[in-house]
C-alpha positions in Angstrom: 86.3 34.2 118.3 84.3 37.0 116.5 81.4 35.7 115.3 82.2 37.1 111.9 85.3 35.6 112.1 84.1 32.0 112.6 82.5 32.3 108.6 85.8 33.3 107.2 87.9 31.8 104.7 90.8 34.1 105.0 94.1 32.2 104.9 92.4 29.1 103.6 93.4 27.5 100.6 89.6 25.9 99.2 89.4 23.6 96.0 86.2 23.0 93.8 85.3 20.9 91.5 82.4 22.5 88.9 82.6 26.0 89.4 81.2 26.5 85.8 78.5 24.7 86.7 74.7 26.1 87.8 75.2 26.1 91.3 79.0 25.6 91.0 79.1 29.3 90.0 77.1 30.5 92.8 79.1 28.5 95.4 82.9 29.9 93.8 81.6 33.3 94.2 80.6 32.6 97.9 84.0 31.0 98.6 85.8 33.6 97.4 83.8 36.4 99.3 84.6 34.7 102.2 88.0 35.4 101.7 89.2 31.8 100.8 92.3 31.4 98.1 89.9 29.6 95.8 91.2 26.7 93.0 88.5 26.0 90.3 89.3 22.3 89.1 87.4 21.5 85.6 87.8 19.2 82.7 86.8 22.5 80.4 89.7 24.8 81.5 87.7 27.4 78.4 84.4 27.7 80.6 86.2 27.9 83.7 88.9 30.7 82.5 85.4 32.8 81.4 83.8 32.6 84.9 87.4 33.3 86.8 87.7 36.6 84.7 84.0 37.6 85.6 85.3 37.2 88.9 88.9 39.1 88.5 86.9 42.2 87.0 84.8 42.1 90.3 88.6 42.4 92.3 89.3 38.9 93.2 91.9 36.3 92.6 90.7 33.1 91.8 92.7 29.9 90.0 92.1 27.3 87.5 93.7 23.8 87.2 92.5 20.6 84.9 91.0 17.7 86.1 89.5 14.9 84.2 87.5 12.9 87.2 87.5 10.0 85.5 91.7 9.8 85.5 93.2 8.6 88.5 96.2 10.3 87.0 95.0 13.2 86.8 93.6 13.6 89.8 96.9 13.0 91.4 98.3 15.4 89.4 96.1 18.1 90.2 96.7 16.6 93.9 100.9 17.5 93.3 99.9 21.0 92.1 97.9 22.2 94.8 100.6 20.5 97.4 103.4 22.7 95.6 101.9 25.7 94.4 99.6 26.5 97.9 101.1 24.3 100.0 98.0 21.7 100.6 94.5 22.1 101.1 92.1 23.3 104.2 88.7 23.2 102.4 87.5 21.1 98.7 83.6 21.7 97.9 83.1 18.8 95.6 80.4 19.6 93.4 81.4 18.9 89.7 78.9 16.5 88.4 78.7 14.5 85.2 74.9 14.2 83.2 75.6 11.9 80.1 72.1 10.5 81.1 68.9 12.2 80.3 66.3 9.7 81.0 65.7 6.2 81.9 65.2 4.5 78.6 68.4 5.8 77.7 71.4 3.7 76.7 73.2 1.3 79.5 76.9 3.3 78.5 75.3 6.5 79.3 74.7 4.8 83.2 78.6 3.5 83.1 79.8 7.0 81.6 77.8 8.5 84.6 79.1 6.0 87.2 82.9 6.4 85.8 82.9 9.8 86.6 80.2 10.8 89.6 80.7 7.3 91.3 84.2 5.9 91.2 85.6 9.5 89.7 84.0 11.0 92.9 85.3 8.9 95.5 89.1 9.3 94.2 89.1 12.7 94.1 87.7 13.0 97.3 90.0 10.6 98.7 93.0 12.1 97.4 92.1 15.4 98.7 91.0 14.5 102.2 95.0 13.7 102.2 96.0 17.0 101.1 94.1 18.2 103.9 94.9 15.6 106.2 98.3 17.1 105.6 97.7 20.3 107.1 96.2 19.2 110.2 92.4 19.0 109.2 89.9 21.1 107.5 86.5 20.6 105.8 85.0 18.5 102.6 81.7 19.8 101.5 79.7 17.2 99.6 77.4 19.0 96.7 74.3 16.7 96.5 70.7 16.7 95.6 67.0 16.3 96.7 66.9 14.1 94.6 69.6 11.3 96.2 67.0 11.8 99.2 63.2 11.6 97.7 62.0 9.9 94.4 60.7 12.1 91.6 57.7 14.0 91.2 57.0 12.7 87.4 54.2 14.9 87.1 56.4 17.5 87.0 57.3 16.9 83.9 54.5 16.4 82.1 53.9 18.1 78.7 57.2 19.2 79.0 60.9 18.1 77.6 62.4 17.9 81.0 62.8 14.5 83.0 64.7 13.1 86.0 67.0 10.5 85.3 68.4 8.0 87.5 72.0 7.8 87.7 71.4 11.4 89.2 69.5 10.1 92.1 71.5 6.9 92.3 74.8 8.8 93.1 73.8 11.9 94.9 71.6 9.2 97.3 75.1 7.3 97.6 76.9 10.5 98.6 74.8 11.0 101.2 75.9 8.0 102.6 79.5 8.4 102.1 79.3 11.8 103.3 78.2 9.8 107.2 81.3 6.6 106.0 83.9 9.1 105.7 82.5 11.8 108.9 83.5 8.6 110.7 86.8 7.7 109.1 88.1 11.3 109.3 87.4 12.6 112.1 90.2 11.5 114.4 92.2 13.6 111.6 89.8 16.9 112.0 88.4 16.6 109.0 84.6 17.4 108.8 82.7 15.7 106.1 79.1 17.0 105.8 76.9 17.3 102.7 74.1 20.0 101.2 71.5 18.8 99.0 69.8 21.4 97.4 66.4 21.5 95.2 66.2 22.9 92.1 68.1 26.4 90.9 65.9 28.8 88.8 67.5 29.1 85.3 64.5 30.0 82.9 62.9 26.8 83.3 59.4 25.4 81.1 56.8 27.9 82.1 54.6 24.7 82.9 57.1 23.1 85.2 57.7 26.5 87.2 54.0 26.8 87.6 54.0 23.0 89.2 56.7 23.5 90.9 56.3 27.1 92.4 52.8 26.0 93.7 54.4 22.4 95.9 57.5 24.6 97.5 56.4 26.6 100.3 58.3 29.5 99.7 56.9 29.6 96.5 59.5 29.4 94.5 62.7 27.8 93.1 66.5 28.8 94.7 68.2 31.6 93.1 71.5 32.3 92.8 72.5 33.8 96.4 70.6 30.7 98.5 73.2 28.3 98.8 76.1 30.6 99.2 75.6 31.3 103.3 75.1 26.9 103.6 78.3 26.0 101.7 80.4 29.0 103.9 79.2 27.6 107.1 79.9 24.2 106.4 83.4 24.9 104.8 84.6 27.5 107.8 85.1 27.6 111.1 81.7 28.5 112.0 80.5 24.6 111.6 83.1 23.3 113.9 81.7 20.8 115.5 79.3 19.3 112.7 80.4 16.6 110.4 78.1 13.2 109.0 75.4 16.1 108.4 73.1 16.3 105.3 71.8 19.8 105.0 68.2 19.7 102.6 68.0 22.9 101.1 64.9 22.5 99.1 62.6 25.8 100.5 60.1 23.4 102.1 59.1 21.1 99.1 60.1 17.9 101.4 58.7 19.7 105.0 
């Protein structure tokens, strides 16, 4: 096959989860120039409607359908939509993430709300989709996770500054990692490729004193910007990947080397 071939999405119906989000944005965009019919799944249909017409007035056609990830229900409905509207599913990027936790002394529900969503919510929806695709004879299921499910925190990062890590975040995106190798093993006699991405921070006009810190421990010098984790999620979502799955991708410019 052409090489350029092997990174298209042309013909593929993909689903994500988050596309309002930070890096969710950046990743829809890269779907989408890849060709892929693209399905933005959100609980805040308003957010998601603004980011699809940004992306209309640039010539493509992208769609939006509710989710709540914390209702099975709903996630089977969104599960019948996709099945009767596109006909299944060849690619889902699951990437939406829940952050009702800011910091460790903060209140045991906000850990629950976190887990109800980015834990339990997060394995249904990935279930249930890996059976849409399953359905069509295989495909791929791109995990969204962090550095920070990998390494512990640099607190003094954050010093004099507002900003913190908190750890449901690390708790769940380490535990995807790990599902991410479970289900690479449970799905590939289907064709399904499971492989994950865990990116370091994205640039978004961060404290000038965290930048400075931060900037001067990443070899590259910098944070990620917008375009550096569109290339990563295409390869792993096309045809170009074929024969990697169980993979955990750091994306991080050097900051763990």
């Amino acid at each position: 096959m052409n090489t350029m071939n092997l990174f298209s999405l042309k013909n593929k119906v993909v689903l994500i989860t988050g596309g309002a989000g930070l890096y969710g944005r950046c990743i829809f965009d890269a779907l989408l120039g890849a060709g892929g019919t693209v399905i933005c799944a959100s609980r805040n249909l308003e957010n998601i409607q603004k980011v699809i017409e940004g992306f209309r007035s640039k010539g493509f056609n992208p769609h939006a359908k509710y989710v709540d990830q914390s209702d099975h229900e709903s996630i089977v409905k969104l599960k019948d939509e996709i099945r009767q509207e596109f006909g299944g599913l060849d690619v889902f990027v699951n990437n939406s993430v829940a952050r009702p936790m800011r910091r460790y002394e903060d209140p045991l529900d906000t850990w629950k709300e976190s887990m109800s969503v980015n834990a339990t919510g997060m394995f249904d929806i990935v279930r249930e989709m890996a059976d849409l695709i399953d359905q069509k004879g295989g495909g791929s299921i791109v995990n969204i996770g962090s550095m920070q499910g990998m390494f512990g925190p640099d607190f003094s990062l954050y010093e004099n500054t507002d900003m913190d890590s908190a750890p449901d975040y690390h708790f769940h995106k380490g535990g995807m990692i790990s599902l991410t190798k479970y289900l690479a093993r449970k799905f590939g006699p289907k064709n399904i490729r499971v492989n994950c991405i865990s990116p370091g921070g994205l640039y978004v006009d961060q404290d000038e004193k965290f930048l400075e810190k931060y900037n001067k421990k990443v070899p590259l010098g910098r944070m990620a910007g917008d375009d550096d984790i569109k290339g990563v999620v295409v390869f792993l979502a096309s045809q170009a990947s074929s024969y990697i799955t169980g993979e955990n991708i750091l994306m991080d410019g050097g900051l763990h080397a």
